[in-house]
Backbone atoms as SQL, in Angstrom:
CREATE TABLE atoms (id INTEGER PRIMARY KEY, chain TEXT, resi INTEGER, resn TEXT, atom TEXT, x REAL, y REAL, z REAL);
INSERT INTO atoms VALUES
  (1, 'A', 1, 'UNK', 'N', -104.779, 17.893, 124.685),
  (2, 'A', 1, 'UNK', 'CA', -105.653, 18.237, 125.786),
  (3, 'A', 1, 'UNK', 'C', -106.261, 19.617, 125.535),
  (4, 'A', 2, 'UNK', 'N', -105.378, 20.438, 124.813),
  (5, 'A', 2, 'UNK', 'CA', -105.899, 22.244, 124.598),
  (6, 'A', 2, 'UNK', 'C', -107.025, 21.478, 123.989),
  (7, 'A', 3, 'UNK', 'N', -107.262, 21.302, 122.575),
  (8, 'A', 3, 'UNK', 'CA', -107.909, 20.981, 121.656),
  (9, 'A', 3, 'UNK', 'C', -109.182, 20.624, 122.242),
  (10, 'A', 4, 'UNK', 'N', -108.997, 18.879, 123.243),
  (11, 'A', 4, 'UNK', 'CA', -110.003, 18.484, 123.691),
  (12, 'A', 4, 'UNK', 'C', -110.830, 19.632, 124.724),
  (13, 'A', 5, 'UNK', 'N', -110.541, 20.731, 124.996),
  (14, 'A', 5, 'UNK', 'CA', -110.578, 21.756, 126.047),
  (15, 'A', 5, 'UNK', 'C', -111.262, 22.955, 125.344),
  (16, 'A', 6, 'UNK', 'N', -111.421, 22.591, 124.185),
  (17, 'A', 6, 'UNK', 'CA', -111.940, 23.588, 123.300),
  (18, 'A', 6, 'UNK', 'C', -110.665, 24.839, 122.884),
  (19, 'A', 7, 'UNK', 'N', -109.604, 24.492, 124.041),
  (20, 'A', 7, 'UNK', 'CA', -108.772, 26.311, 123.945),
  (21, 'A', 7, 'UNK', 'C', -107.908, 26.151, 122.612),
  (22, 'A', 8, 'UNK', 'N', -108.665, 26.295, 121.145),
  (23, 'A', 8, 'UNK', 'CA', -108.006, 25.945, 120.051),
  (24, 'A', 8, 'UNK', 'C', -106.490, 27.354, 119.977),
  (25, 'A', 9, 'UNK', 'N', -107.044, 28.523, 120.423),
  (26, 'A', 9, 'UNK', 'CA', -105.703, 29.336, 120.184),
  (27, 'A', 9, 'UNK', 'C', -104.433, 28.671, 120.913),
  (28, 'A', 10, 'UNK', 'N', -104.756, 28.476, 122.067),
  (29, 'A', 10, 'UNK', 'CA', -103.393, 28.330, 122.345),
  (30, 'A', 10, 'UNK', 'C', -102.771, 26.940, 121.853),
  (31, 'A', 11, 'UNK', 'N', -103.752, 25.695, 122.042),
  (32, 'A', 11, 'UNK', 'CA', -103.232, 24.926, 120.993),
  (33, 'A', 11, 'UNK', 'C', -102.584, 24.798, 119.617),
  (34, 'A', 12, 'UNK', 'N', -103.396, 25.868, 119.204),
  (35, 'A', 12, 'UNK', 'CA', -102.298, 26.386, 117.665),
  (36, 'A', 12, 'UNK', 'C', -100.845, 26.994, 117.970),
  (37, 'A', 13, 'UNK', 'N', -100.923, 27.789, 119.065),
  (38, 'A', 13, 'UNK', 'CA', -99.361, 28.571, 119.441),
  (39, 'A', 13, 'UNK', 'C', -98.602, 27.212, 119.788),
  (40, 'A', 14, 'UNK', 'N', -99.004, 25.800, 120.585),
  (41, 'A', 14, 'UNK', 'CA', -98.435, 25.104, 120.916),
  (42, 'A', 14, 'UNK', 'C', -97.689, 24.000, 119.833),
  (43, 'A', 15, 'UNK', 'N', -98.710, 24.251, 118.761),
  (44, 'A', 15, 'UNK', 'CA', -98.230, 23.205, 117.179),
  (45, 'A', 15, 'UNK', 'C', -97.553, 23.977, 116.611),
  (46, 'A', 16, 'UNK', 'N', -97.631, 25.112, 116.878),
  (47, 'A', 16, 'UNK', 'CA', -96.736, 25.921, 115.653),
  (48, 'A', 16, 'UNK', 'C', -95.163, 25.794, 116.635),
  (49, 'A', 17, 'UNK', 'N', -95.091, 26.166, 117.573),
  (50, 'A', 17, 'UNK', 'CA', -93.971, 26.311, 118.478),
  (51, 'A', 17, 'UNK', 'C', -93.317, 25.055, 118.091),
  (52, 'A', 18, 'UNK', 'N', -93.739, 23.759, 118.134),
  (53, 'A', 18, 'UNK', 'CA', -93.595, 22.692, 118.026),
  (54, 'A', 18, 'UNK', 'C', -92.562, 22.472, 116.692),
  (55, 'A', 19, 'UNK', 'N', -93.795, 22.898, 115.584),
  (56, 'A', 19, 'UNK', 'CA', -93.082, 23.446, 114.401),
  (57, 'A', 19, 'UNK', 'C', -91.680, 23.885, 113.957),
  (58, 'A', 20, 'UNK', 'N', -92.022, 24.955, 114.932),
  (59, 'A', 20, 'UNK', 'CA', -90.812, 26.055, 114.829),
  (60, 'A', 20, 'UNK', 'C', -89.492, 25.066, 115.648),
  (61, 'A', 21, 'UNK', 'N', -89.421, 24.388, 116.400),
  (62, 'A', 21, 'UNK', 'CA', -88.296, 23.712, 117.253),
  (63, 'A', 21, 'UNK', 'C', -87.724, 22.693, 116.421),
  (64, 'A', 22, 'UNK', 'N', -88.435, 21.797, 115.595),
  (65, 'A', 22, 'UNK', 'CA', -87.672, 20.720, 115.062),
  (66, 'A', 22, 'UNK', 'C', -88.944, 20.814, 113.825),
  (67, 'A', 23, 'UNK', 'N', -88.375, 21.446, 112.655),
  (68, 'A', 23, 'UNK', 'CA', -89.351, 21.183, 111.618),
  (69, 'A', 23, 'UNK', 'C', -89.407, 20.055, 110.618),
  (70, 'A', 24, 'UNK', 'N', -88.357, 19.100, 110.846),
  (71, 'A', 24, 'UNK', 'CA', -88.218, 18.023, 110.237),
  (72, 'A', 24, 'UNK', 'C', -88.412, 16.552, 111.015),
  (73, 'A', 25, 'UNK', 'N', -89.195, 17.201, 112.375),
  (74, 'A', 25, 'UNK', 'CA', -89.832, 16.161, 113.105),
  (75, 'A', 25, 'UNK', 'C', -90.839, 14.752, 112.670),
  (76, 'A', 26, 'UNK', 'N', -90.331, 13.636, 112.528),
  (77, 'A', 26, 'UNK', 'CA', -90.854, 12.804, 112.112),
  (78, 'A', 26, 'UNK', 'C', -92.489, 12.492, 112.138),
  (79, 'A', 27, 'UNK', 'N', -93.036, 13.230, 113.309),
  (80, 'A', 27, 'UNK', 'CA', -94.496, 13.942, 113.604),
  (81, 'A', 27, 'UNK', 'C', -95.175, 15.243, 112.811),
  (82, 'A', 28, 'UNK', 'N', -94.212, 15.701, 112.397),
  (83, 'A', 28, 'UNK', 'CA', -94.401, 17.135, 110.973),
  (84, 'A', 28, 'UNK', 'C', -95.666, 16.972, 110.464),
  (85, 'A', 29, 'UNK', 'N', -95.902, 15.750, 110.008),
  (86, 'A', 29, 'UNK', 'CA', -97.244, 15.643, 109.295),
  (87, 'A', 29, 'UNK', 'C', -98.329, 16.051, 110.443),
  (88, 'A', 30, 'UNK', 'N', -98.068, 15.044, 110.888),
  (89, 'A', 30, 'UNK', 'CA', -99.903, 15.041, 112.205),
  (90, 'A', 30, 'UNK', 'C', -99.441, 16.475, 113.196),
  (91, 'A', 31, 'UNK', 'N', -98.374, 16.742, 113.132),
  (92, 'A', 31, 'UNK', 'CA', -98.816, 18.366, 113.895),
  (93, 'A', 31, 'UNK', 'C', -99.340, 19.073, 112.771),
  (94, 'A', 32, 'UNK', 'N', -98.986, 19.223, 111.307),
  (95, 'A', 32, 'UNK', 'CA', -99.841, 20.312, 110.844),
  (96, 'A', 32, 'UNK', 'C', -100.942, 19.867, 110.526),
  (97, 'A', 33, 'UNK', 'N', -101.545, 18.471, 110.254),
  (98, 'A', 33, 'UNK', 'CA', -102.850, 18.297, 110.475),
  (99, 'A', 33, 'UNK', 'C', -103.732, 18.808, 111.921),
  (100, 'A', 34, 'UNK', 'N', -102.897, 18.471, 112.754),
  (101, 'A', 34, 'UNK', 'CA', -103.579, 18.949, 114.099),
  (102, 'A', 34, 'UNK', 'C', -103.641, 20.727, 114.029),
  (103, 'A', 35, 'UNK', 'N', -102.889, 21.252, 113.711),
  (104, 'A', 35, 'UNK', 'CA', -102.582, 22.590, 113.522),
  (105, 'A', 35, 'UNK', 'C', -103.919, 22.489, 112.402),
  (106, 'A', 36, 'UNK', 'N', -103.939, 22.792, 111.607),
  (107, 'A', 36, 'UNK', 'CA', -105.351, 22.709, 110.479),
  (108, 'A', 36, 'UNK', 'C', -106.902, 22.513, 111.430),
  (109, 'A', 37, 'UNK', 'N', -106.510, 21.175, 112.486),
  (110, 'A', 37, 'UNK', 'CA', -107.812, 21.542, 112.925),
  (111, 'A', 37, 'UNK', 'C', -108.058, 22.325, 113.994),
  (112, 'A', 38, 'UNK', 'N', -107.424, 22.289, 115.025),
  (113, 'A', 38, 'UNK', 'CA', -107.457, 23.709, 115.634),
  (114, 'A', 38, 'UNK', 'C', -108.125, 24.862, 114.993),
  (115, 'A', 39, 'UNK', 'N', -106.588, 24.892, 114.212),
  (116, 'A', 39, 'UNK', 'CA', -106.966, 26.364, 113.614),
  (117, 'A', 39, 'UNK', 'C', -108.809, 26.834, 112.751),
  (118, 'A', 40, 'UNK', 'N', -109.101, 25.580, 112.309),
  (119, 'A', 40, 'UNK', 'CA', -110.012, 25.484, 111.886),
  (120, 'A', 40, 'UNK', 'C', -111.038, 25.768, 112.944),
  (121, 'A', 41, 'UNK', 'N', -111.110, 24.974, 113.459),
  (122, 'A', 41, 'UNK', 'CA', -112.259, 25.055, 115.110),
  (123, 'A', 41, 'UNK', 'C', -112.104, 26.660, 115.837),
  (124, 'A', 42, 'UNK', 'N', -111.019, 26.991, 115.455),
  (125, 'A', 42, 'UNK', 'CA', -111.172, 28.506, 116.103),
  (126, 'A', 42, 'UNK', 'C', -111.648, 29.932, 115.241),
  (127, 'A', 43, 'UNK', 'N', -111.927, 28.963, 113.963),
  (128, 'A', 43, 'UNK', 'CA', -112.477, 29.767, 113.308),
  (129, 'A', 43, 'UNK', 'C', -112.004, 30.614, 112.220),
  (130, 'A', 44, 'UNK', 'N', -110.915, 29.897, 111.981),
  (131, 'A', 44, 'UNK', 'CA', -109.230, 30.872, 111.399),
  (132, 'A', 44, 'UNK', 'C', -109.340, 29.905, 109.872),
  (133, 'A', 45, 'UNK', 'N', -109.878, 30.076, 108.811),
  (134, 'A', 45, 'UNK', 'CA', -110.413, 29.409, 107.759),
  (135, 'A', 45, 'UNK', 'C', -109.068, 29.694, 107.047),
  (136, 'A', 46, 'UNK', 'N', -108.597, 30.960, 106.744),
  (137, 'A', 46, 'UNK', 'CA', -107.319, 30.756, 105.815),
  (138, 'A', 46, 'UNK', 'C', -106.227, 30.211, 106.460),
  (139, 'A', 47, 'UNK', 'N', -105.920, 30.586, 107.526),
  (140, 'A', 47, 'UNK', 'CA', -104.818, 30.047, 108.254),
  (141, 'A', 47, 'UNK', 'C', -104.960, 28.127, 108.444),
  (142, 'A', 48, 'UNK', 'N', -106.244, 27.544, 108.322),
  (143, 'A', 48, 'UNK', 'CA', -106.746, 26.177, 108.604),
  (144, 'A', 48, 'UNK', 'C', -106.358, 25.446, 107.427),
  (145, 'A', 49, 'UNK', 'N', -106.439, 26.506, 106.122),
  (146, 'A', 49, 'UNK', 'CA', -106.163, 25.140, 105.028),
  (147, 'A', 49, 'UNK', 'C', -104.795, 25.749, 104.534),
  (148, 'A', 50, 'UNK', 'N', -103.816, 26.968, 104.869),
  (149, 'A', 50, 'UNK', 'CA', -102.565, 26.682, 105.047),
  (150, 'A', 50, 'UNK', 'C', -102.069, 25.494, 105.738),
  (151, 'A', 51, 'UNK', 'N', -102.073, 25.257, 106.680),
  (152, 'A', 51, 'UNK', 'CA', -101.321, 24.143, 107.173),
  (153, 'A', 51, 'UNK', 'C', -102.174, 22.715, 106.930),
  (154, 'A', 52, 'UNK', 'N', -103.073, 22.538, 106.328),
  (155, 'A', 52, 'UNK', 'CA', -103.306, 21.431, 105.650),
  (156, 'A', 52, 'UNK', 'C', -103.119, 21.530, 104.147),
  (157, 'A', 53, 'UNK', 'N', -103.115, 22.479, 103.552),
  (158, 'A', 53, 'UNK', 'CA', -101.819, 22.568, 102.323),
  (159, 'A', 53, 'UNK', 'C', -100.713, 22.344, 102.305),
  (160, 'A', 54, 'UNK', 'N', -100.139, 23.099, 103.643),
  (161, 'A', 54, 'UNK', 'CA', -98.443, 22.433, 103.777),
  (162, 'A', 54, 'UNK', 'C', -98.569, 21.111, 104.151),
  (163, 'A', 55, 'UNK', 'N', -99.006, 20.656, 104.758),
  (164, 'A', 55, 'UNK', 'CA', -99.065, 19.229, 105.244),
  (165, 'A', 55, 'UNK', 'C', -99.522, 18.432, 103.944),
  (166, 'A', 56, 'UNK', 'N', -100.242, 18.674, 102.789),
  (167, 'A', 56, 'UNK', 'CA', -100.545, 17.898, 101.808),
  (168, 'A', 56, 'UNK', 'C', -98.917, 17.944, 101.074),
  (169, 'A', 57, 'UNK', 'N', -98.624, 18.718, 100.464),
  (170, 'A', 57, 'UNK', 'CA', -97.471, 19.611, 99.759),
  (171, 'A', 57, 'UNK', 'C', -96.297, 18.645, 100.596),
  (172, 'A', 58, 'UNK', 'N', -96.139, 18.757, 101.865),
  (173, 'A', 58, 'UNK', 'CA', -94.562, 18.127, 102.252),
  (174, 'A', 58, 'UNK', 'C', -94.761, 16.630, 102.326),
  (175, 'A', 59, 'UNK', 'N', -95.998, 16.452, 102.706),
  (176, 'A', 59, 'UNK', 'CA', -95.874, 15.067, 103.180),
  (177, 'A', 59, 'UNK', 'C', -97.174, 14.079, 102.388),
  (178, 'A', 60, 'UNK', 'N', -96.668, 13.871, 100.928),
  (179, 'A', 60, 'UNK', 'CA', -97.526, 13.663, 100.232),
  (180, 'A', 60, 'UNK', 'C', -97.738, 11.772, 100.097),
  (181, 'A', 61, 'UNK', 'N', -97.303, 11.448, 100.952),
  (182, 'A', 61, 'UNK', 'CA', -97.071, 9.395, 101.528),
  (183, 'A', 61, 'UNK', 'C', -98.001, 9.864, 102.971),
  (184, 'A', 62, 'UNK', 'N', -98.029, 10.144, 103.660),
  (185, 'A', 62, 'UNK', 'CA', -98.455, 10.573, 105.211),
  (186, 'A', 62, 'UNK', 'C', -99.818, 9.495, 105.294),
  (187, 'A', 63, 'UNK', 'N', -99.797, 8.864, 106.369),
  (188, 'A', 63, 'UNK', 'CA', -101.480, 8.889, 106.385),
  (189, 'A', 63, 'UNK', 'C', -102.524, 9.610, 106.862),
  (190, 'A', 64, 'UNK', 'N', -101.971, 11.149, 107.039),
  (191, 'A', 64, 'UNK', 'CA', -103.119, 11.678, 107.508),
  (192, 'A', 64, 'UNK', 'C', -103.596, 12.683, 106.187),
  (193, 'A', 65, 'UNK', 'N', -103.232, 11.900, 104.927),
  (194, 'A', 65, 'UNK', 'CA', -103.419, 12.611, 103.787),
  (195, 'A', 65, 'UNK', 'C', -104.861, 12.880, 103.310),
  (196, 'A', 66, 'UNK', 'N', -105.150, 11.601, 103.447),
  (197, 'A', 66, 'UNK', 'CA', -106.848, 11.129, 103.167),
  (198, 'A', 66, 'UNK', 'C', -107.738, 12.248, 104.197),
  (199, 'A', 67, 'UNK', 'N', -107.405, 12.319, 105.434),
  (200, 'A', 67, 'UNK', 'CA', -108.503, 13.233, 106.243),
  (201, 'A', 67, 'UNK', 'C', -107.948, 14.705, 106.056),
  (202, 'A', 68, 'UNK', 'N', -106.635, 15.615, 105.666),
  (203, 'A', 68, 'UNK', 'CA', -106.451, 16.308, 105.223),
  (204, 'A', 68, 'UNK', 'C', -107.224, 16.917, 104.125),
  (205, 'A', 69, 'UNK', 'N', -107.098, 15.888, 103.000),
  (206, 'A', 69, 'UNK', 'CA', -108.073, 16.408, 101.675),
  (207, 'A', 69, 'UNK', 'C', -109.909, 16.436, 102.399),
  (208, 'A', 70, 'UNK', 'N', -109.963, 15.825, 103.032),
  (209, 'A', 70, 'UNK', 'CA', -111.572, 15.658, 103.754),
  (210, 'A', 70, 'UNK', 'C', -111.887, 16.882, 103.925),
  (211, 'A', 71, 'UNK', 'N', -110.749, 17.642, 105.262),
  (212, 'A', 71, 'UNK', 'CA', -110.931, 18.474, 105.795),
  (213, 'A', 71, 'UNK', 'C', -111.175, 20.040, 104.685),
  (214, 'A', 72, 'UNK', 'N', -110.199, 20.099, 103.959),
  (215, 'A', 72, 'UNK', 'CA', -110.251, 21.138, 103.023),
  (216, 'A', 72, 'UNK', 'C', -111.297, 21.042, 102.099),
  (217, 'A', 73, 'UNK', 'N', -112.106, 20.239, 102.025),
  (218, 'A', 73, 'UNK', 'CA', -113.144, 19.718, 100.557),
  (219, 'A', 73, 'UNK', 'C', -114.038, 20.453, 101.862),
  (220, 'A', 74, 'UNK', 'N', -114.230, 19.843, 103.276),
  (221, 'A', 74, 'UNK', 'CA', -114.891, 20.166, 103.984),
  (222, 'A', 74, 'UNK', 'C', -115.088, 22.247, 104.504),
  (223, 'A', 75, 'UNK', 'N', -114.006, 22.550, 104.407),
  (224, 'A', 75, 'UNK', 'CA', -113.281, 24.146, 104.296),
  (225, 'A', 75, 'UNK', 'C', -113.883, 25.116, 103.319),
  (226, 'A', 76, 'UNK', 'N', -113.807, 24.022, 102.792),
  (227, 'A', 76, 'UNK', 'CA', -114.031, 25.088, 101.084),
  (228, 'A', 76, 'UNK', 'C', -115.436, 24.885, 100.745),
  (229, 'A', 77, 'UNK', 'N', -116.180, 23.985, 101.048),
  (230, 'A', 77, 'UNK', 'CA', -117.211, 23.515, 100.883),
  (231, 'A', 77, 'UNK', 'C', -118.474, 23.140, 101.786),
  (232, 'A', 78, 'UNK', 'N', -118.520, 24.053, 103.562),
  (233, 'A', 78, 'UNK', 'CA', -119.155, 23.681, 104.080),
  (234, 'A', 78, 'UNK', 'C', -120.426, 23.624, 103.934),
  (235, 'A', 79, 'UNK', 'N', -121.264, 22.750, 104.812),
  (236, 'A', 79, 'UNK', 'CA', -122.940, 22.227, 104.490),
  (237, 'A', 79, 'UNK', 'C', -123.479, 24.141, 105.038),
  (238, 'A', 80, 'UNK', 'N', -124.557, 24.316, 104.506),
  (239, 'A', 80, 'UNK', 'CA', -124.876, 25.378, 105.100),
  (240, 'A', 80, 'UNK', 'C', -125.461, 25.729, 106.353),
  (241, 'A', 81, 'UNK', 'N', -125.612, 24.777, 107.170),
  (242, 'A', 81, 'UNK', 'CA', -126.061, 24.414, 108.522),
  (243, 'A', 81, 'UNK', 'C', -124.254, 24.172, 109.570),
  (244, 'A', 82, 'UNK', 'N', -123.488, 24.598, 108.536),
  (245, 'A', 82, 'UNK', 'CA', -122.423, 24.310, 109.832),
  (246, 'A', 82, 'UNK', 'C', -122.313, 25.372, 110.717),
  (247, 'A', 83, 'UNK', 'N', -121.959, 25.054, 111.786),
  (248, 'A', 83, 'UNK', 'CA', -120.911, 25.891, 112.864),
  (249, 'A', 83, 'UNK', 'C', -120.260, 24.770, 113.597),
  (250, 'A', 84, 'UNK', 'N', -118.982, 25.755, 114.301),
  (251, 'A', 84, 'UNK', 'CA', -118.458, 25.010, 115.111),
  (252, 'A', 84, 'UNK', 'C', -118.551, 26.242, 116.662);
């Protein structure tokens, strides 16, 4: 709901917290993807493809692998007309 709300900071404090409570949470993957985009949308570019690095790196079966690599090709490589 943060996310959909635009309020990407505190949504990131809320994935990371998340994180931090049970880091071997069977959800691990899609919170640090979600964490990546947040963080991304708020504008936080190194901190955005950390946790879609860790999320590539731990959870390399995941299916949110495919939009992970998207996202970082997308990171590293934006169109020159982007903003968010």
């Amino acid at each position: 709901i943060l996310a959909l709300e635009r309020r990407y900071e505190e949504a990131a404090r809320v994935l990371e917290e998340a994180l931090r409570l049970d880091p071997s949470s069977p959800e691990s993957d899609h919170v640090l993807y979600s964490l990546g985009f947040v963080r991304h949308h708020a504008g936080l570019r190194a901190p955005a493809l950390e946790a879609y690095e860790s999320m590539l790196s731990r959870f390399p079966e995941s299916d949110w692998v495919n939009a992970a690599r998207d996202q970082v090709d997308h990171i590293r490589n934006p169109r020159p007309d982007h903003v968010h």
